[in-house]
DSSP file (Angstrom, degrees, kcal/mol; ACC not computed):
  #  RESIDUE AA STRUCTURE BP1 BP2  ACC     N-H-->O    O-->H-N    N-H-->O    O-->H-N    TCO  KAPPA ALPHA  PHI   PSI    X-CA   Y-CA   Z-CA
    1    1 A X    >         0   0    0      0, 0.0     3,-1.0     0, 0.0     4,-0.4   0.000 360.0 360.0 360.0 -37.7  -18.8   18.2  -23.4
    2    2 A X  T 3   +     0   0    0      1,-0.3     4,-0.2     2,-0.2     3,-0.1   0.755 360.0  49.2 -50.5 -44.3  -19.6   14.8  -23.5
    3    3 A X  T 3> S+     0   0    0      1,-0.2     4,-2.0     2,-0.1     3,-0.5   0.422  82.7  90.3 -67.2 -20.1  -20.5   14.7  -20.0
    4    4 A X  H X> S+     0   0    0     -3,-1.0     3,-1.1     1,-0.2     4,-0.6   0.910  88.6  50.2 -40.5 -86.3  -22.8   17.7  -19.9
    5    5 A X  H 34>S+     0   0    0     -4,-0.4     5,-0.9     1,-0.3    -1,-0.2   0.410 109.4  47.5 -33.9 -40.0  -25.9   15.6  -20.7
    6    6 A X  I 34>S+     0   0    0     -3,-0.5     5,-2.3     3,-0.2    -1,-0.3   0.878 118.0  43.9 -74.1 -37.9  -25.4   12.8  -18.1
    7    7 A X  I <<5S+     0   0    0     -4,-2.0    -2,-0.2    -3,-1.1    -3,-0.1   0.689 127.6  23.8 -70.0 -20.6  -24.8   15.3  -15.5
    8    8 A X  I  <5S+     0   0    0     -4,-0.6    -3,-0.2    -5,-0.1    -1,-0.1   0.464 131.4  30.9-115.5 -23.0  -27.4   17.8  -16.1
    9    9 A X  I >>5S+     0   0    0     -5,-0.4     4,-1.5     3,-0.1     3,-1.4   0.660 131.2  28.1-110.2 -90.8  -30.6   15.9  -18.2
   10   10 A X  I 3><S+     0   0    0     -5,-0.9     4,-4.0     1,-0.3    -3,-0.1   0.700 117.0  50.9 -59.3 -61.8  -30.1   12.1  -16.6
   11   11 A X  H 3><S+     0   0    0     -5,-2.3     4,-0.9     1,-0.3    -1,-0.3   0.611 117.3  45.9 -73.8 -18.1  -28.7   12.5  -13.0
   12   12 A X  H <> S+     0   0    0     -3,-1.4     4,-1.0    -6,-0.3    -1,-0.3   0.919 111.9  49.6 -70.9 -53.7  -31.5   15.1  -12.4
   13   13 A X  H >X S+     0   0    0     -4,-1.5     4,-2.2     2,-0.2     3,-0.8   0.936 110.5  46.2 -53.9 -55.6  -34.1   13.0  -13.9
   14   14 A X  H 3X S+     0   0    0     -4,-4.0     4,-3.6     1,-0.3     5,-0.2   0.987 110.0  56.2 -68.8 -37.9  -33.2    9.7  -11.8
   15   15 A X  H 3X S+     0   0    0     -4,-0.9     4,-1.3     2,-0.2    -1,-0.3   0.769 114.5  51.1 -61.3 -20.1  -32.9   12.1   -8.0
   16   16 A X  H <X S+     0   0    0     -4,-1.0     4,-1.5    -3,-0.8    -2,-0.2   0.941 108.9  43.3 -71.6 -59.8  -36.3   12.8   -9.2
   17   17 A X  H  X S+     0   0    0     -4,-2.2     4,-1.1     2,-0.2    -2,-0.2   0.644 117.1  38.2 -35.6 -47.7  -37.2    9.9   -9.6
   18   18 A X  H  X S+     0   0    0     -4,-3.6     4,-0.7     2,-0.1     5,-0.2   0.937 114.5  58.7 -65.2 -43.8  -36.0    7.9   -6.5
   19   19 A X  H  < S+     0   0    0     -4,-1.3    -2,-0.2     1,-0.3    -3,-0.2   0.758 109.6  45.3 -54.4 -23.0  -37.0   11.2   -4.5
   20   20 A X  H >X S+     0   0    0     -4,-1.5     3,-1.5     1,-0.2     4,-1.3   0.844 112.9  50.9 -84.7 -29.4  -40.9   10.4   -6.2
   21   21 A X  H 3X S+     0   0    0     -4,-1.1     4,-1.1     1,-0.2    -2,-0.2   0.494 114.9  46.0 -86.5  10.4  -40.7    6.2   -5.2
   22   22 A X  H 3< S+     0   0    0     -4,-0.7    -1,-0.2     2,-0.1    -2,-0.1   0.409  99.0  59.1-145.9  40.5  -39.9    7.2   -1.9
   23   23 A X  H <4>S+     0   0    0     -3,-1.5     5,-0.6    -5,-0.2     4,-0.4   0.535 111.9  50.7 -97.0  -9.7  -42.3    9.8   -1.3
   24   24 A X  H  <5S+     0   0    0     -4,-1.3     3,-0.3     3,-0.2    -3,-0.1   0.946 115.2  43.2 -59.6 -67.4  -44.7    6.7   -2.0
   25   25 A X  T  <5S+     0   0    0     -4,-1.1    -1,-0.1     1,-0.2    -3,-0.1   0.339 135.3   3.3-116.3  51.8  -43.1    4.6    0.2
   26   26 A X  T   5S-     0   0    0     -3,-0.1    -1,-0.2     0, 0.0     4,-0.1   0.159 114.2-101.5-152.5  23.7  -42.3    6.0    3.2
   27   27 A X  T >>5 -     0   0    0     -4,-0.4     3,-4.4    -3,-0.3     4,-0.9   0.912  19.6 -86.3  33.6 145.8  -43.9    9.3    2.5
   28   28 A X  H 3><S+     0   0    0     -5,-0.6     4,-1.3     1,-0.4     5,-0.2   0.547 121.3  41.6 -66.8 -26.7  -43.5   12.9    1.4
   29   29 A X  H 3> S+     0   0    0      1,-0.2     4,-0.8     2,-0.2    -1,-0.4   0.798 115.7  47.3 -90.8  -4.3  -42.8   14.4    5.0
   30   30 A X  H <> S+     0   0    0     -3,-4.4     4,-3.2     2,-0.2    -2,-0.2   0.697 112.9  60.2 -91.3 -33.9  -40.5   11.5    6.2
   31   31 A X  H  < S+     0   0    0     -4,-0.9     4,-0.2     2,-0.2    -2,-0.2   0.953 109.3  36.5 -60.1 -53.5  -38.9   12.2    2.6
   32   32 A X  H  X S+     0   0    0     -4,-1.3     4,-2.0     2,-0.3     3,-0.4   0.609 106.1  62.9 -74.5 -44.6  -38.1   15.5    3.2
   33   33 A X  H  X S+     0   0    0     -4,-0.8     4,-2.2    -5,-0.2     5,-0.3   0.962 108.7  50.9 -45.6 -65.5  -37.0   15.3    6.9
   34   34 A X  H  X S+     0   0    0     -4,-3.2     4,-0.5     1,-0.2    -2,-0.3   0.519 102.6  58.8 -77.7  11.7  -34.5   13.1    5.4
   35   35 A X  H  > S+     0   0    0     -3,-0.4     4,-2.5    -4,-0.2     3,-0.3   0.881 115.0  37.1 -59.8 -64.0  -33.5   15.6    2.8
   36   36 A X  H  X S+     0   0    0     -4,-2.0     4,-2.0     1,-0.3     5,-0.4   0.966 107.5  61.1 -82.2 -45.6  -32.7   17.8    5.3
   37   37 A X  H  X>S+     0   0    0     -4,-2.2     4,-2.6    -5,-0.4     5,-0.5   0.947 113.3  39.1 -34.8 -45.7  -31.3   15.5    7.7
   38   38 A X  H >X5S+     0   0    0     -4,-0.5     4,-3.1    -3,-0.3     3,-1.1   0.990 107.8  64.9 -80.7 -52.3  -28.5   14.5    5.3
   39   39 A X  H 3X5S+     0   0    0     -4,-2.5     4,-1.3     1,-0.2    -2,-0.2   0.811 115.9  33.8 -10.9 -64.7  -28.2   18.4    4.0
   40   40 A X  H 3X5S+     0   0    0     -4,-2.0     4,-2.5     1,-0.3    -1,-0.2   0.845 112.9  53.9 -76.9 -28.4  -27.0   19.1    7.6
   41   41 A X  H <X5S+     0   0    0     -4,-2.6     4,-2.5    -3,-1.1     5,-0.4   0.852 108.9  50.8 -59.3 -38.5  -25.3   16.2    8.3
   42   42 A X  H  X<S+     0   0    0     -4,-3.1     4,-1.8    -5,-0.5    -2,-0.2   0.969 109.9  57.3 -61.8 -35.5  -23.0   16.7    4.9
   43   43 A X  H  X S+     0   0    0     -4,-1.3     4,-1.3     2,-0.3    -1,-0.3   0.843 110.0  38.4-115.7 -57.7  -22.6   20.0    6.3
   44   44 A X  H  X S+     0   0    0     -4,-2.5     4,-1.2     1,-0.2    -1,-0.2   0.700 116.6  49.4 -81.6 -12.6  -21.2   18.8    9.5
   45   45 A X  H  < S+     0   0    0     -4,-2.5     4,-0.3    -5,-0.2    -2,-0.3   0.656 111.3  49.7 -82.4 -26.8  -19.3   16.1    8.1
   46   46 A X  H  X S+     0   0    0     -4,-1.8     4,-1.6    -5,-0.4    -3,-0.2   0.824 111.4  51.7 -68.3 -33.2  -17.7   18.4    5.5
   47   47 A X  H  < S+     0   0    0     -4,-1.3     4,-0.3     1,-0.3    -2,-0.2   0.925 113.5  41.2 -74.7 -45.9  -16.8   20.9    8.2
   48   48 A X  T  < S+     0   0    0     -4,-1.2     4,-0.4     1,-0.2    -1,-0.3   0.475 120.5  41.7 -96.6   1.1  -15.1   18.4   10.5
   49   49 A X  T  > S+     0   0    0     -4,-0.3     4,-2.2     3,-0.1    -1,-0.2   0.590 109.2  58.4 -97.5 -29.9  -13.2   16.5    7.6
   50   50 A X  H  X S+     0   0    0     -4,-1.6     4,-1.5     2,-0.2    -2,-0.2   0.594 111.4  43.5 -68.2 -19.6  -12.3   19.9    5.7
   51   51 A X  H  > S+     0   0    0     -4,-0.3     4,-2.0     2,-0.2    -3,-0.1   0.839 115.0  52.6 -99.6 -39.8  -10.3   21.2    9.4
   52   52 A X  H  > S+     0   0    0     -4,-0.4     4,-1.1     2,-0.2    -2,-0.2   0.937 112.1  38.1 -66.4 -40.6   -8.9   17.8    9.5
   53   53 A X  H  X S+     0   0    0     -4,-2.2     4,-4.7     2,-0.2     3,-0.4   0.949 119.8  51.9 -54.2 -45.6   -7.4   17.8    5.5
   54   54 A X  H  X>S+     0   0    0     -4,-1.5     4,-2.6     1,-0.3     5,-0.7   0.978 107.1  51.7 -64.2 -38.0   -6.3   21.7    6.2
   55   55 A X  H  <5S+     0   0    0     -4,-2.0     4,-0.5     2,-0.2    -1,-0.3   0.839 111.2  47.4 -63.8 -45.2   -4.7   20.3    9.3
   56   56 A X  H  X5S+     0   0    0     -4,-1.1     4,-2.8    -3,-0.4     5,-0.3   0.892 110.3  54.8 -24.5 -65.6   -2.7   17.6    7.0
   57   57 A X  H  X5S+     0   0    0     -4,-4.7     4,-2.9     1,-0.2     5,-0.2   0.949 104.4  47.9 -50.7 -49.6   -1.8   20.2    4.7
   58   58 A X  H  X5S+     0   0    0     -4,-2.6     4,-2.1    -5,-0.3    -1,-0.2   0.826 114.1  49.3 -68.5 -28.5   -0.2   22.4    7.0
   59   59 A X  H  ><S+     0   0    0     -5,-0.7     4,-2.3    -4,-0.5     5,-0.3   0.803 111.0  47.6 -86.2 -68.9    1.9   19.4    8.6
   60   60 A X  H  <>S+     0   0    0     -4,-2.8     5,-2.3     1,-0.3    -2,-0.2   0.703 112.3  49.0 -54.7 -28.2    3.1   18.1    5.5
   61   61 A X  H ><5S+     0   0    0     -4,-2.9     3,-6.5    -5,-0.3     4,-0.3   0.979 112.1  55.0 -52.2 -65.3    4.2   21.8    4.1
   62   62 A X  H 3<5S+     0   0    0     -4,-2.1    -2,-0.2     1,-0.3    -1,-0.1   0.781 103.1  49.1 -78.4  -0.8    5.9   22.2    7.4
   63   63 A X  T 3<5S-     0   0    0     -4,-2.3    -1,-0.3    -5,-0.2    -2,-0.2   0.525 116.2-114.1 -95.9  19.6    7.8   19.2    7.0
   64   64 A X  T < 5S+     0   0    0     -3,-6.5     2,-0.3    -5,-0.3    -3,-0.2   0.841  73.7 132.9  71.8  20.3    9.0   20.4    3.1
   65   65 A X      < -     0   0    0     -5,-2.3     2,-1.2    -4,-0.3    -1,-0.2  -0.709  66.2-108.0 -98.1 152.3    7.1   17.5    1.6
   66   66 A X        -     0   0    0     -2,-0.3     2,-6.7     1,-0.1     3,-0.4  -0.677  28.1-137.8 -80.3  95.5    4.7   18.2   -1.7
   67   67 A X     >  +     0   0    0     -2,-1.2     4,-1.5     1,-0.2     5,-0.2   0.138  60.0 128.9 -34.2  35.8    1.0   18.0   -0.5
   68   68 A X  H >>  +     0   0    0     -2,-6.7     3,-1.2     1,-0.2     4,-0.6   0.994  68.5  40.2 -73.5 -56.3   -0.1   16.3   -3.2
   69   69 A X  H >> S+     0   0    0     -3,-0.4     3,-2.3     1,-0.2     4,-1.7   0.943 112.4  57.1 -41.4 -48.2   -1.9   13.4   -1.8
   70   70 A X  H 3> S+     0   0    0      1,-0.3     4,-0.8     2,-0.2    -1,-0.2   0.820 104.1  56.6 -55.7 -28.5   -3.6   15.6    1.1
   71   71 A X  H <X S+     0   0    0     -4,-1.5     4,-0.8    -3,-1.2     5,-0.3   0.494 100.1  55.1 -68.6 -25.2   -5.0   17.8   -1.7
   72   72 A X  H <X S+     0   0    0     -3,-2.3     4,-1.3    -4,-0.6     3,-0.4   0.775 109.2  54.0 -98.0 -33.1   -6.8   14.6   -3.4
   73   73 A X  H  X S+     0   0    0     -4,-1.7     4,-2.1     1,-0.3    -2,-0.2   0.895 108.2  46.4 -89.7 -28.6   -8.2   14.4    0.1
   74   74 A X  H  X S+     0   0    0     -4,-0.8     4,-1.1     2,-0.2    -1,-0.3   0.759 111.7  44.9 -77.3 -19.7   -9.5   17.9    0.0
   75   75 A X  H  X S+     0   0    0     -4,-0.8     4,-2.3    -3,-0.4     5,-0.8   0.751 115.5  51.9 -92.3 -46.8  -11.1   18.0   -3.2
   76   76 A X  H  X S+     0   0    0     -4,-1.3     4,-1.4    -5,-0.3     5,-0.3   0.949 116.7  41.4 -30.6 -40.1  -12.6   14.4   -2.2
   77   77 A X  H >X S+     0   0    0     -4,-2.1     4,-2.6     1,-0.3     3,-0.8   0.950 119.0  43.4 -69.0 -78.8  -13.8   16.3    1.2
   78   78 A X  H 3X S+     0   0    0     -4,-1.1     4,-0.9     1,-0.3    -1,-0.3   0.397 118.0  44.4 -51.5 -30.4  -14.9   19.4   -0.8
   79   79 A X  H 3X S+     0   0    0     -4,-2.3     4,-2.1     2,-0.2    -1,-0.3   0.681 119.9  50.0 -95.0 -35.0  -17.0   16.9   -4.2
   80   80 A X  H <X S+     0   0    0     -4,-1.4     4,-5.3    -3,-0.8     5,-0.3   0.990 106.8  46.7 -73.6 -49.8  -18.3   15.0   -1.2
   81   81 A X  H  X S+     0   0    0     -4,-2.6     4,-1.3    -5,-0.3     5,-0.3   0.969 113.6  50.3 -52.9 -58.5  -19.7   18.0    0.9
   82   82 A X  H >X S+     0   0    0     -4,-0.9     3,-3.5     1,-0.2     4,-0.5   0.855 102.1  62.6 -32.2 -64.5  -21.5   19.6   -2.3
   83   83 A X  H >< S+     0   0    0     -4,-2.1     3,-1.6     1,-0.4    -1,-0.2   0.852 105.8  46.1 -44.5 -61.0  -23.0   16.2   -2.9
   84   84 A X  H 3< S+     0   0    0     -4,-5.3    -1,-0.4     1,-0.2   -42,-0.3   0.674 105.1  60.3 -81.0  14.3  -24.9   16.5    0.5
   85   85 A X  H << S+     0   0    0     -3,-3.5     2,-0.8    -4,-1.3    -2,-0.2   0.658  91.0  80.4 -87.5 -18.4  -25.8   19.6   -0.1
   86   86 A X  S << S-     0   0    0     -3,-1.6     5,-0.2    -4,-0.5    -1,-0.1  -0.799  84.1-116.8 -64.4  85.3  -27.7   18.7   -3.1
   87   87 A X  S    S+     0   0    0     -2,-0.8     2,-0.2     4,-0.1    -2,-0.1  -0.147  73.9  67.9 -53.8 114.7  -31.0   17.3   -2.6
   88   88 A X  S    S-     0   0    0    -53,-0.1     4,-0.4     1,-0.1    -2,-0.1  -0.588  75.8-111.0 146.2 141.5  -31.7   14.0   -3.7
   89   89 A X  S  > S+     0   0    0    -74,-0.2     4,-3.9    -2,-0.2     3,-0.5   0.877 110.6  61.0 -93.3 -36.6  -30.4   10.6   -2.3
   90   90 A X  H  > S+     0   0    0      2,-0.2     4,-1.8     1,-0.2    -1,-0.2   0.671 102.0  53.5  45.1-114.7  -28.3    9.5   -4.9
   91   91 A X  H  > S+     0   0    0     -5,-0.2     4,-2.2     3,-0.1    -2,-0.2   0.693 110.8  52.0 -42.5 -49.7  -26.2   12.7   -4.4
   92   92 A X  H  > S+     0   0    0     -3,-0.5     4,-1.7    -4,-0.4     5,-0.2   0.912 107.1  45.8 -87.6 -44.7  -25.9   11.6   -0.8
   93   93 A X  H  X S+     0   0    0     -4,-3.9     4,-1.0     2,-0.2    -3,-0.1   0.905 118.0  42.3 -82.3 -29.4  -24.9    8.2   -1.2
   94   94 A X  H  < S+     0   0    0     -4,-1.8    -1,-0.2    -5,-0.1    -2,-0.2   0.930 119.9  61.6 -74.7 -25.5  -22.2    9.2   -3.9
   95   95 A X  H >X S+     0   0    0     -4,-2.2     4,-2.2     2,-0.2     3,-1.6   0.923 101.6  39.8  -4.7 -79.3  -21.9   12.0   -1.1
   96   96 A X  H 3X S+     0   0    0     -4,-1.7     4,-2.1     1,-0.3     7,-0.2   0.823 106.1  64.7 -83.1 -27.7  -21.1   10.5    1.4
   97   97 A X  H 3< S+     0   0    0     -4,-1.0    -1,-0.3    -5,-0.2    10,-0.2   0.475 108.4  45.7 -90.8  17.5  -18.5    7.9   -0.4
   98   98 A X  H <4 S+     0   0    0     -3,-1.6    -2,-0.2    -4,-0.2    -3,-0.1   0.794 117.9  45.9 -94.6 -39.3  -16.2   10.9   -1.3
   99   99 A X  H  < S+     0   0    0     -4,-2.2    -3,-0.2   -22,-0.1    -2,-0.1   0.904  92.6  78.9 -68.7 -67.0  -16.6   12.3    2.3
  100  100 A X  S  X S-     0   0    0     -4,-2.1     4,-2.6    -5,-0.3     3,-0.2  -0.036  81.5-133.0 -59.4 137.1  -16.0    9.3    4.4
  101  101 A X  H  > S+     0   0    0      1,-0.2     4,-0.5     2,-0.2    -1,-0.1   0.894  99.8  44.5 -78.0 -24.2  -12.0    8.5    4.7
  102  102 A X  H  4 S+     0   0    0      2,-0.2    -1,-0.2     1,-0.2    -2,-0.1   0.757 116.6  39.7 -77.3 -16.5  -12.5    4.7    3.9
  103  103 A X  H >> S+     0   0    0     -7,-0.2     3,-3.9    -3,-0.2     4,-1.6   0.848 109.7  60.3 -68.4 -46.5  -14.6    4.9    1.4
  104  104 A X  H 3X S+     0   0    0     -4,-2.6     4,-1.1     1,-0.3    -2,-0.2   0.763  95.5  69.0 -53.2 -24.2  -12.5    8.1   -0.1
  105  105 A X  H 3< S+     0   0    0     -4,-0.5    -1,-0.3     2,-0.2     4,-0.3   0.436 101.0  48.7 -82.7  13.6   -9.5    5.4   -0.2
  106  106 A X  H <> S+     0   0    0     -3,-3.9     4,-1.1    -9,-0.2    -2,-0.2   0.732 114.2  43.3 -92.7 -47.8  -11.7    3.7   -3.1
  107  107 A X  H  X S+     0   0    0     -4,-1.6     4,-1.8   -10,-0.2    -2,-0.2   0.746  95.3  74.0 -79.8 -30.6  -12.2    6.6   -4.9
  108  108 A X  H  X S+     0   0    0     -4,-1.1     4,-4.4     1,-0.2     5,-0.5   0.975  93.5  53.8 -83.1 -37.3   -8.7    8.2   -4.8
  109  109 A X  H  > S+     0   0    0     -4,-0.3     4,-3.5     1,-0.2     5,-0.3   0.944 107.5  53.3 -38.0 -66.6   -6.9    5.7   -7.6
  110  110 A X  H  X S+     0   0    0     -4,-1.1     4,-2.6     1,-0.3     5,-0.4   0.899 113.5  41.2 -47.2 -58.5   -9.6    6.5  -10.0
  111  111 A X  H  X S+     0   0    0     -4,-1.8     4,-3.8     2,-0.2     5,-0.3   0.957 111.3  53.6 -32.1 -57.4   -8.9   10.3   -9.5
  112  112 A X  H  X>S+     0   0    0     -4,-4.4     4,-2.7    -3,-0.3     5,-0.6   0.981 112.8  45.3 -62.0 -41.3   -5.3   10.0   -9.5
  113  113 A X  H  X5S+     0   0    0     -4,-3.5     4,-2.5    -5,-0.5    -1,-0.3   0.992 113.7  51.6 -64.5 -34.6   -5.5    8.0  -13.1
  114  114 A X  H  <5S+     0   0    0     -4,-2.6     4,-0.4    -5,-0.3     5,-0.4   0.876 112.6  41.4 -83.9 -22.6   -8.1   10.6  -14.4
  115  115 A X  H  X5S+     0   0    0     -4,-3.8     4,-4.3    -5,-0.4     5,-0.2   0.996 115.4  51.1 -78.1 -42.9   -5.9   13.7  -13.5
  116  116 A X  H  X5S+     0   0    0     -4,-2.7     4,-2.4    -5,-0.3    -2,-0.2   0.957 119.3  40.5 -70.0 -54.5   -2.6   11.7  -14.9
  117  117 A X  H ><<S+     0   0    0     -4,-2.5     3,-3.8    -5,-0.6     4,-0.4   0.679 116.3  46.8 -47.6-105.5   -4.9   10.9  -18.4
  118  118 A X  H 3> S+     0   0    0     -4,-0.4     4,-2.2     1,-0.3     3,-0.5   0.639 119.2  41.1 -36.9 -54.1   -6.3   14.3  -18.4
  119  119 A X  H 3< S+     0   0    0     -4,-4.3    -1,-0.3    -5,-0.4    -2,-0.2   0.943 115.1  52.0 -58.3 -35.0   -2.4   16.0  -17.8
  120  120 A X  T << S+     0   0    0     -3,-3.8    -1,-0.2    -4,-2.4    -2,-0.2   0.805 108.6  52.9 -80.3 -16.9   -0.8   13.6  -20.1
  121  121 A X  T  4 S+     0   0    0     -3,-0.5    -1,-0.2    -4,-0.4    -2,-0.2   0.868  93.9  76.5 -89.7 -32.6   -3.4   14.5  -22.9
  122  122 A X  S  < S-     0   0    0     -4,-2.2     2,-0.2    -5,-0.2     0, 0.0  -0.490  75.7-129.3 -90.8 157.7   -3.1   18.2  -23.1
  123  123 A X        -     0   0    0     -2,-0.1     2,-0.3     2,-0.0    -1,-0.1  -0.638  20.3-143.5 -95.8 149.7   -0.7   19.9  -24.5
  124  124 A X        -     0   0    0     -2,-0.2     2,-0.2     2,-0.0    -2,-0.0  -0.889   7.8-159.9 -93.3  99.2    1.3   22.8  -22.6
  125  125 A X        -     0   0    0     -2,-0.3     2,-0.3     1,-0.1    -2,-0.0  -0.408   4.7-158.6-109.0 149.0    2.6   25.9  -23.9
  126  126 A X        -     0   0    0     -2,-0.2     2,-0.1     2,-0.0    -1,-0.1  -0.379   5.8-161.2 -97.0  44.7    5.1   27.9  -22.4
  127  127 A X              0   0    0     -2,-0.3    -2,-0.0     1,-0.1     0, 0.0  -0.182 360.0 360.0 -74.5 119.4    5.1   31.5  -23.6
  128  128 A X              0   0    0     -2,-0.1    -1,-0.1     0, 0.0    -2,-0.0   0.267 360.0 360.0 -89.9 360.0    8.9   33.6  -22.8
């Protein structure tokens, strides 16, 4: 809940905000060409990194191993691809560091502590 407010009132507000300083300077149709330019690029960068994770998964299944890691790579692939679908640069640059696999090896500790917080916190009930 906490998070609602930064993601929906701020993070809107500031892609608005770069997206107005840099229809000033380098203006509104160069802006917009590069809207869509990253749109499609995320799009093809999602596509060909998404075949490559599924392609992971399916070796590491067939060798009897737990996918766990390959999975972190796939929601990484899958947060990053939204991101460039999103208009707004931003978007794209945190975009583009879930997407990319060296960047994505920055990004995966923090994930792995927030799911291991987040598991350890809730309680589970079992119902027989």
């Amino acid at each position: 809940m906490k998070y609602l407010i930064p993601i929906f009132v701020v993070f809107p507000a500031l892609e608005i905000g770069v997206l107005l300083w840099s229809g000033t300077k380098i203006g509104v149709f160069n802006t917009v060409v590069l809207i869509i330019l990253t749109g499609v690029l995320g799009v093809f960068f999602a596509r060909k990194q998404g075949f490559e994770v599924m392609q992971k998964i399916r070796m590491t299944m067939q060798s009897g191993q737990p996918p766990g890691e390959v999975l972190l790579d796939g929601l990484c692939v899958m947060i990053g691809g939204i991101l460039l679908l999103l208009p707004g640069f931003i978007s794209d640059i945190i975009g583009l560091i879930f997407l990319l696999p060296l960047t994505r090896l920055l990004v995966k500790p923090y994930m792995k502590k927030w799911f291991k917080n987040r598991a350890n916190r809730t309680t589970t009930f079992i119902i027989r």
